[in-house]
C-alpha positions in Angstrom: 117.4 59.5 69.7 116.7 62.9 71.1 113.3 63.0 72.4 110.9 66.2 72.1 109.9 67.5 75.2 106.0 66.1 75.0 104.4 63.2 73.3 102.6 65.4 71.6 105.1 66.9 69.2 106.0 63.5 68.2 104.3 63.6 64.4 103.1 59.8 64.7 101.4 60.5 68.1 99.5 63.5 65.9 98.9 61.3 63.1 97.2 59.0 64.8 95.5 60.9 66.7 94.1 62.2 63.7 93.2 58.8 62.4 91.8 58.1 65.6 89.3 60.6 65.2 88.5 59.5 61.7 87.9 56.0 62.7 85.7 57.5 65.4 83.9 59.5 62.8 83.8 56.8 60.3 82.0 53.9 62.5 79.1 56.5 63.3 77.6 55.4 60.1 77.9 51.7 60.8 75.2 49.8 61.5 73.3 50.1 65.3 73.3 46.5 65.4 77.6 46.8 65.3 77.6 48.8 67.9 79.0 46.6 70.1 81.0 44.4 67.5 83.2 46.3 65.0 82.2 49.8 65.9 83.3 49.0 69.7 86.4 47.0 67.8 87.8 49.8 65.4 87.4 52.4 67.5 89.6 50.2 70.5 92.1 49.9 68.2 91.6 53.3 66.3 92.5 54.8 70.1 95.3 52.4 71.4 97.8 53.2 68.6 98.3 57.4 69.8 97.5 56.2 73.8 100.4 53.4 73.2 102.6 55.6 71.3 102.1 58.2 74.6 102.4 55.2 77.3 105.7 54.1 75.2 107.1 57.9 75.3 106.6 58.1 79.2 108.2 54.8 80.1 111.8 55.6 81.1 114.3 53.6 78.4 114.4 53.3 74.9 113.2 49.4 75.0 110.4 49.9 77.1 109.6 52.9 74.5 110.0 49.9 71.7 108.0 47.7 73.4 104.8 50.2 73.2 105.4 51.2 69.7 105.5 47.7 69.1 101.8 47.5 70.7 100.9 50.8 68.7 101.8 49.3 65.6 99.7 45.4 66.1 96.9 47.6 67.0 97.1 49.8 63.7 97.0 46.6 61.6 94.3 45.3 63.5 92.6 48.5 63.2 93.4 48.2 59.0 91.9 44.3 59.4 88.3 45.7 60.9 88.2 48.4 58.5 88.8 46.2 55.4 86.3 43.6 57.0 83.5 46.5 57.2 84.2 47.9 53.7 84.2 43.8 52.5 80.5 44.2 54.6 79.6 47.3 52.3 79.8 49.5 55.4 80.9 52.1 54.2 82.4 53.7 50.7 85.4 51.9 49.6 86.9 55.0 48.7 86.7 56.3 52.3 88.1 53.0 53.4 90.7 53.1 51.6 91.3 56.4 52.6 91.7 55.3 56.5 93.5 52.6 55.4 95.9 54.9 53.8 96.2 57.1 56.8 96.8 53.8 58.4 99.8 53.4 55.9 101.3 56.6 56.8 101.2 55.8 60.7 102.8 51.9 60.0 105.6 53.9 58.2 106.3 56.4 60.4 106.0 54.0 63.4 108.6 51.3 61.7 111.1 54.9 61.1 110.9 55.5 64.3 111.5 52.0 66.0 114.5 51.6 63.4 116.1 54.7 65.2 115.3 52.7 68.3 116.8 50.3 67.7 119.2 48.2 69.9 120.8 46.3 66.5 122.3 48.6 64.1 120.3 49.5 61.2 117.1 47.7 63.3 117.1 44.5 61.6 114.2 43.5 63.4 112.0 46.2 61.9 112.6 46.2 58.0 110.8 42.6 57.5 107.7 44.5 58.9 108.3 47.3 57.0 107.3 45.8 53.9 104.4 43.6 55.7 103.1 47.3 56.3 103.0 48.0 52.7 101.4 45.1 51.8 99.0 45.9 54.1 98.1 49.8 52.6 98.0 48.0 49.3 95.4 44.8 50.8 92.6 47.8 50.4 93.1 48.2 46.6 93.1 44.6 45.9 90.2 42.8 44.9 88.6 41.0 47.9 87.3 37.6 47.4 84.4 36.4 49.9 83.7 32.4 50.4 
């Protein structure tokens, strides 16, 4: 893969950079006494995506690159978890929710295209399983949640 000359024109770097600031946005309305609990929480993980999609892009080989998108990516979905937990809290609207986690979505997507052209097997094998786990996962907001 031909790389652009900054980080920054990568288009999943600016996507989630623009779901960072969402999620930062978003937990301003969550309760003080979350503050430090799943405010702290969604907006660590809300931040590490774009910072380890940046760290990946300055390492110096394509596998080290991997290796950080990999990171970006288990930070998204736990990102997706925290905001699924606070809209199962009532939160926040599940519209908006589901709205992040849709963003969220978008990012897993791009994220997976990009580590399939990565790849050190042909046609990245190792990424299409968790292709579809990242569907599931955009769909997890729309289905009913149960709570015990």
């Amino acid at each position: 893969m031909a790389r652009p000359k900054s980080y920054r024109d990568l288009v999943v770097w600016q996507k989630a950079m623009k779901l960072a600031r969402n999620v930062y946005k978003l937990t301003e309305s969550l309760p003080r006494r979350e503050a430090y609990g799943l405010v702290d929480q969604m907006r660590r993980a809300g931040v590490s995506v774009a910072s380890n999609i940046a760290e990946g892009y300055g390492r110096l080989s394509d596998l080290q690159f991997r290796h950080f998108l990999g990171t970006a990516r288990g930070s998204l979905y736990e990102m997706q978890t925290q905001v699924e937990l606070a809209m199962d809290l009532g939160y926040f609207d599940k519209e908006i929710g589901r709205d992040l986690m849709d963003q969220g979505a978008e990012v897993a997507r791009i994220l997976n295209g990009l580590l399939r052209s990565l790849s050190p097997t042909p046609g990245g094998k190792d990424v299409e399983a968790s292709s579809a786990n990242s569907a599931s996962a955009a769909n997890t907001a729309s289905r009913p949640t149960h709570v015990s």
